[in-house]
C-alpha positions in Angstrom: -84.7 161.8 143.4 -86.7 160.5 146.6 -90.5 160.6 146.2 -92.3 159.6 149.5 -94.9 156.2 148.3 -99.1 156.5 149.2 -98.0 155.0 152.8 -95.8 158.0 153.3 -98.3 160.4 152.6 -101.2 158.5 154.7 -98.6 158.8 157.6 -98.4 162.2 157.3 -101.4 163.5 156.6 -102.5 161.4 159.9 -100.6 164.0 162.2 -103.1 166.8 161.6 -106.1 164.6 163.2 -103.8 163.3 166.1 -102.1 166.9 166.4 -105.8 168.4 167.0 -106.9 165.9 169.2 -104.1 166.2 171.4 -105.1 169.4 171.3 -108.5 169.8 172.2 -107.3 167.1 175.4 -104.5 169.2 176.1 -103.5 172.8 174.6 -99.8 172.0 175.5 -99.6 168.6 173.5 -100.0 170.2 170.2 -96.4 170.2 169.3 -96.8 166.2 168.9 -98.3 167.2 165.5 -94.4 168.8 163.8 -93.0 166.1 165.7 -94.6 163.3 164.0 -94.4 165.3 160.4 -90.5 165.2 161.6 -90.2 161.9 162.4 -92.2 160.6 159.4 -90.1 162.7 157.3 -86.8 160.9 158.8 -88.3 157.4 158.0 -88.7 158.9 154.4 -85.2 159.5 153.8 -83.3 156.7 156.3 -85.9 154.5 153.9 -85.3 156.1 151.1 -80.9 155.6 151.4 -81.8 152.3 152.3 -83.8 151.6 149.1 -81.6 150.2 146.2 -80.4 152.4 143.1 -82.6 152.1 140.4 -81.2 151.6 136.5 -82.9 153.5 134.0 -82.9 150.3 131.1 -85.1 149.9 127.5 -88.3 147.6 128.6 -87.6 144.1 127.0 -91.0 144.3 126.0 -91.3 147.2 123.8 -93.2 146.5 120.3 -91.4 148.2 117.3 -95.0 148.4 115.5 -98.7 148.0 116.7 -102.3 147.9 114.6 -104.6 150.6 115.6 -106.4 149.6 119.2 -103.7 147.5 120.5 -102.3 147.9 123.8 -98.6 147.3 125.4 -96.9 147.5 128.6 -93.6 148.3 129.9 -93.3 145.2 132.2 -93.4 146.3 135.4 -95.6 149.2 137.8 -91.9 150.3 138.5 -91.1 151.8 135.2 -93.0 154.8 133.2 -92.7 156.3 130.0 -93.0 159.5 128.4 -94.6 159.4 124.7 -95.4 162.0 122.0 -98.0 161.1 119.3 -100.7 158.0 119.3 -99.9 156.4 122.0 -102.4 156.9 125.4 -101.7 156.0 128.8 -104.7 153.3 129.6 -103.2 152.7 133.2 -100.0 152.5 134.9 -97.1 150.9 133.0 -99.6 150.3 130.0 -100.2 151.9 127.3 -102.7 151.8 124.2 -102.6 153.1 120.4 -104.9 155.6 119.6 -104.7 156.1 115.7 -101.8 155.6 112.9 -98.6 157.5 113.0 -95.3 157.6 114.5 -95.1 157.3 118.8 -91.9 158.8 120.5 -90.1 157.6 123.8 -89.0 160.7 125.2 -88.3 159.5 128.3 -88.0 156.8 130.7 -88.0 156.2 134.5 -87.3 154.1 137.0 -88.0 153.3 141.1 -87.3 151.2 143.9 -89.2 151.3 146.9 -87.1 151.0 150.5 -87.9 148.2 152.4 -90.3 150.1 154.6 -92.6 151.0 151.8 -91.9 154.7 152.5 -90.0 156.0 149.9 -89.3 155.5 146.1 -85.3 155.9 144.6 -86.4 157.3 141.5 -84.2 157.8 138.2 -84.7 159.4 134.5 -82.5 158.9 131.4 -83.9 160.2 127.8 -84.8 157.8 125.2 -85.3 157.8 121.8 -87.5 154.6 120.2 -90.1 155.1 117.5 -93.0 152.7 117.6 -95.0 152.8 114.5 -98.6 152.5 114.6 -99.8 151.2 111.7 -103.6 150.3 110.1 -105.3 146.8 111.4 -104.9 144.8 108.1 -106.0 141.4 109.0 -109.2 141.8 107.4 -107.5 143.5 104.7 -105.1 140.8 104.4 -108.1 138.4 104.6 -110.7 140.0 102.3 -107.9 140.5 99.8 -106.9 137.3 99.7 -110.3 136.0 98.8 -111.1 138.9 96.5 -108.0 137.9 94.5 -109.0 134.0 94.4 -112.1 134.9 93.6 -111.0 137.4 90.3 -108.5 134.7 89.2 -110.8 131.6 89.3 -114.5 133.0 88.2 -116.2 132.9 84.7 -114.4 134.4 82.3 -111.1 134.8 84.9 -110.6 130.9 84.7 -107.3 131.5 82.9 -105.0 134.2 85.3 -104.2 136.7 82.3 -107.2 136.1 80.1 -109.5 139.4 79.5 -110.0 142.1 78.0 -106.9 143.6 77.9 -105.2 145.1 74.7 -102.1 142.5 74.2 -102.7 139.6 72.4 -102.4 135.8 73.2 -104.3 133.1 71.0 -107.0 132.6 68.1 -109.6 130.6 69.5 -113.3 129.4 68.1 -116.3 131.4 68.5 -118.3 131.1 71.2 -121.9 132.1 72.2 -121.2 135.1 74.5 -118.2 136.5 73.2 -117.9 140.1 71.8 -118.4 140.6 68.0 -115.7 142.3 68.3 -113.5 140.1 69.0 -114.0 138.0 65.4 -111.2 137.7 63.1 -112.6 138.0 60.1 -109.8 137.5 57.7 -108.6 134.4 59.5 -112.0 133.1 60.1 -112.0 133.4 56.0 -108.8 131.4 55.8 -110.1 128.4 57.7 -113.7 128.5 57.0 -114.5 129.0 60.8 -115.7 131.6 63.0 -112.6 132.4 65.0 -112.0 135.1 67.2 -108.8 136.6 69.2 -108.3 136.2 72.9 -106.4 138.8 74.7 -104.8 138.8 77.7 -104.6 141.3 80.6 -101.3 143.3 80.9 -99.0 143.3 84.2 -97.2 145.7 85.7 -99.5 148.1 85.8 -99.1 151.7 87.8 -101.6 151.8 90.3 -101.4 155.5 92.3 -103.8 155.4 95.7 -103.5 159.2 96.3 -105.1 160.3 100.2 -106.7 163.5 100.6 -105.4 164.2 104.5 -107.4 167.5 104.6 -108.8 169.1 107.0 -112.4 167.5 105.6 -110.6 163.7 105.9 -110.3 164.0 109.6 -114.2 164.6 110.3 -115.1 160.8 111.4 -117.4 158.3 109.6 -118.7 156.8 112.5 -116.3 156.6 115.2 -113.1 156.2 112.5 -111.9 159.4 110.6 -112.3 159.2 106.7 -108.6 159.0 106.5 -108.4 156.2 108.7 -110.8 154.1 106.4 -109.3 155.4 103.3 -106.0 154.2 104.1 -107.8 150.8 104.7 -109.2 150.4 101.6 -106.4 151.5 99.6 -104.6 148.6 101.2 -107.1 145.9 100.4 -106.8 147.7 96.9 -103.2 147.4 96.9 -102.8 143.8 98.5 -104.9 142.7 95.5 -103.0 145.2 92.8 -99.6 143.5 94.0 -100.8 139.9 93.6 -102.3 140.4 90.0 -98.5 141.9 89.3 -99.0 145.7 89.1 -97.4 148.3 90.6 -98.8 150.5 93.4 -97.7 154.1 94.9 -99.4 155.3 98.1 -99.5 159.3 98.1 -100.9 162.0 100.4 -101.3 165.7 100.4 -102.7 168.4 102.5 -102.0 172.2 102.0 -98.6 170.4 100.3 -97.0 167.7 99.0 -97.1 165.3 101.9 -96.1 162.0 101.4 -95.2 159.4 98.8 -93.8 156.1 99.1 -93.0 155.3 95.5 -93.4 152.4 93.5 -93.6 149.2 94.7 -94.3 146.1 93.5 -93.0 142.6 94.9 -96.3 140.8 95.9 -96.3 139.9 99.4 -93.1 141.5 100.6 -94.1 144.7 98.6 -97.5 144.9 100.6 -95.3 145.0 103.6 -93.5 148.1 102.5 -96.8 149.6 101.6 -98.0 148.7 105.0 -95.9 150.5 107.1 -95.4 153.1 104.9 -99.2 154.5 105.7 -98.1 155.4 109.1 -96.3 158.2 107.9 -100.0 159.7 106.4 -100.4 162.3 109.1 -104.1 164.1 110.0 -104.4 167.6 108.2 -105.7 170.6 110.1 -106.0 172.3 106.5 -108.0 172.8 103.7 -106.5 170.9 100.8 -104.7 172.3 98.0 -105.8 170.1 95.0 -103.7 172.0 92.1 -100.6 172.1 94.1 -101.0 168.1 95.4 -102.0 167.1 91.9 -99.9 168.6 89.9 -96.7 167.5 92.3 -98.0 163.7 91.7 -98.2 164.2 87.9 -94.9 165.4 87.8 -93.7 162.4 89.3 -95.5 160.1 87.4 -93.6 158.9 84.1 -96.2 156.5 82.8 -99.7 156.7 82.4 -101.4 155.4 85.7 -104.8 154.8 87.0 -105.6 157.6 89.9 -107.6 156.8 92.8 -108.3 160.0 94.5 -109.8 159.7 98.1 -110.6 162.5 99.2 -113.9 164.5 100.2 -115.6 168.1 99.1 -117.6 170.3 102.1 -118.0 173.4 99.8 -118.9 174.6 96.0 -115.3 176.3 96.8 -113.4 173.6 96.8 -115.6 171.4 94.8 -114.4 173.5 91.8 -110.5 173.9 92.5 -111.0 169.8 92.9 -112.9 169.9 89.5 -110.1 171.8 87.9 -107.3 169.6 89.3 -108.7 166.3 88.5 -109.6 167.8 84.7 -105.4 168.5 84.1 -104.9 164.4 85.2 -107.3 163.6 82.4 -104.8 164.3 80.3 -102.3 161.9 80.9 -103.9 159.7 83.7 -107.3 157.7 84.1 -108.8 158.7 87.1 -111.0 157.4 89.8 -112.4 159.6 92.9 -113.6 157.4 96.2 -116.1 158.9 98.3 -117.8 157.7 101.2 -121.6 158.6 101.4 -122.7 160.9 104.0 -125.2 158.7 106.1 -125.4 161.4 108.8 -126.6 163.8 106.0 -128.9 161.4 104.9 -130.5 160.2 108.2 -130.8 164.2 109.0 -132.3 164.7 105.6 -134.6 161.6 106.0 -135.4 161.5 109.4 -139.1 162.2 110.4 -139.3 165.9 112.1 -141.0 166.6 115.6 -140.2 170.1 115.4 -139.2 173.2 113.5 -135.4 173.0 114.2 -135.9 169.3 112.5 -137.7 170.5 109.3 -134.4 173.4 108.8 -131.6 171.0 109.5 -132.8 168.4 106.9 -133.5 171.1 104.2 -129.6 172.2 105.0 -129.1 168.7 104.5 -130.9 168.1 101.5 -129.1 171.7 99.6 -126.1 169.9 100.9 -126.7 166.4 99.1 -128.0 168.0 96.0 -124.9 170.0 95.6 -122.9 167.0 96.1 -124.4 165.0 93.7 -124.3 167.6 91.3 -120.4 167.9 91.3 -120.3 163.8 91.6 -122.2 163.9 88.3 -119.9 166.7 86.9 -117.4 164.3 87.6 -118.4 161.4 85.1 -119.6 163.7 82.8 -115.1 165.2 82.5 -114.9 160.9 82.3 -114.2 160.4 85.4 -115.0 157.3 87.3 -116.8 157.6 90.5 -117.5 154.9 93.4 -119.4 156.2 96.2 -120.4 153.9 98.9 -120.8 153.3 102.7 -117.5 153.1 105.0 -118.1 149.1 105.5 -118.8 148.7 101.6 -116.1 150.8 100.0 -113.1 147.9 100.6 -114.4 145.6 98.0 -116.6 148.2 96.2 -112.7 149.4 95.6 -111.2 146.2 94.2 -114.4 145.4 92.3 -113.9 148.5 90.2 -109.9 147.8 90.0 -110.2 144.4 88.6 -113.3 145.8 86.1 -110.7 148.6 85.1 -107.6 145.8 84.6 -109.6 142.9 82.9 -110.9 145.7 80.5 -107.6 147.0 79.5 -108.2 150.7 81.2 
């Protein structure tokens, strides 16, 4: 394919000026005008046969994953791509990941300009290479980190395994501060001193982070959807899960079933499977179907887990369908919902009015944050666990309430 370069089409586009000119001087003179388009035309092709033939290759530099907000380029002006999914063009030959997901090469091409600068030798092959766009964990990966450390080596957490838990490790003497509880009477009787039993926290745990990826998920906190910032904190969740030696599933669901990783475990190199398995939670564009997503999850659940549900309510509708969903977990599973507080709500709701349009929306937004906390308290009233929190405070409000839930045995 020839495709004439910005110099071509300035030359060209030149002859209507000339041609009317010429004109104006003298009527008869007009026909320069074709001529030149002709003659410009000529230098197109003879520079277009003279350019080299271009080879369609895979850029060297393609990534085969990027964090969210990271851009790449294709290593030259002379090569273009064709993507389908998160991928944006920022500017020739570079490109930029929007969100998390799956991008597509569909196609590529390539060009070589003639030596005149007239003309472009262009070619196009298909491709097929899947880049994966995947969260931005490095301040997962560094909160975690010292979240861990810190639950291993504070207070009562001195000793790795020592808690709460139900298994148990060692008589030890009575000290100011432990549970009464805890006494063993019959062997304090036997030794004539106040012992008391130490247990230590079970492993290998089943941890299920289960996304929402309804149509409600999408709306943004901020300028990130909630799904976005879910999948986040489920992985600063899970990075510290792995390293205390449970196991962790990552699960989504929409109108359906949508996607479940599994169970992994493996520390480090099981965080990595985790990691790139969240590019494969796509965005809803429908209301959620709580029964059918929850019931799917318990029937693939052999063991008694702990459920953290992130997901989000906009009507009394759904509220209850989620109500009678999380209820038939109970059963089997110990459940926790995440829910990020709705600061826009709030700032409508307590924002001073200069007007009658101000005074209705924060009376819708105050019936709106009464019904929600009136299904949030429904919630721990069935026994279910709630965290509700800001977008920036939900990561470690998340791994605060995990490591409460392990050292207690729950």
């Amino acid at each position: 394919m020839i495709v004439p370069t910005p110099r071509a089409i300035q030359l060209t586009a030149l002859a209507a000026p000339v041609g009317l000119a010429l004109g104006v001087m003298a009527p008869a003179a007009w026909i320069a005008a074709p001529i030149w388009i002709v003659g410009v035309a000529a230098l197109i092709v003879a520079d277009a046969a003279l350019a080299s033939k271009p080879v369609v290759e895979m850029p060297g530099g393609l990534p085969a994953t990027l964090n969210i907000g990271e851009g790449f380029g294709l290593g030259s002006d002379d090569v273009a791509a064709d993507f389908d999914g998160p991928v944006e063009r920022t500017a020739p030959g570079s490109f930029r990941a929007a969100r998390r997901g799956k991008a597509q090469l569909r196609r590529l091409w390539a060009r070589r300009a003639g030596p005149m600068g007239l003309a472009w030798r262009q070619a196009s092959a298909k491709a097929d290479r899947a880049i994966v766009v995947l969260p931005d964990i490095r301040p997962v990966r560094d909160q975690g980190m010292r979240q861990f450390l810190n639950s291993v080596s504070q207070g009562n957490r001195l000793r790795r395994d020592h808690g709460d838990g139900q298994d148990f490790q060692v008589l030890t003497e009575f000290q100011p501060g432990m549970e009464r509880r805890a006494i063993d009477w019959k062997a304090s009787a036997r030794h004539a001193s106040l012992l008391a039993r130490e247990f230590h926290i079970e492993r290998d745990n089943m941890i299920v982070f289960a996304v929402d990826a309804g149509r409600a998920m999408t709306d943004p906190v901020g300028d990130v959807p909630r799904i976005d910032r879910a999948v986040s904190s489920a992985l600063l969740a899970a990075f510290v899960a792995l390293k205390s030696g449970d196991r962790v599933r990552l699960y989504s669901f929409a109108a359906r079933p949508q996607f479940d990783s599994g169970s992994i475990s493996g520390g480090t190199r099981g965080f990595a499977r985790l990691h790139h398995a969240a590019a494969d939670i796509d965005y809803g564009v429908e209301e959620s179907n709580y029964t059918l997503g929850l019931v799917t999850l318990d029937q693939k659940l052999d063991r008694r887990a702990l459920i953290v549900l992130f997901t989000e309510f906009t009507d009394t509708t759904s509220a209850e369908l989620m109500l009678a969903a999380a209820q038939r977990m109970l059963k089997r599973h110990r459940v926790l919902f995440v829910l990020f507080r709705d600061t826009e709500l709030e700032a409508l709701r307590d924002g001073e009015p200069h007007g009658a349009d101000d005074l209705v929306r924060a009376n819708v937004a105050q019936l709106l944050l009464r019904d929600r906390a009136i299904v949030i308290e429904r919630l721990r009233r069935m026994g279910i666990d709630v965290i509700e929190a800001t977008a920036d405070a939900m990561p470690l409000a998340l791994v605060e309430r995990y490591v409460n839930h392990r050292e207690r045995g729950r």
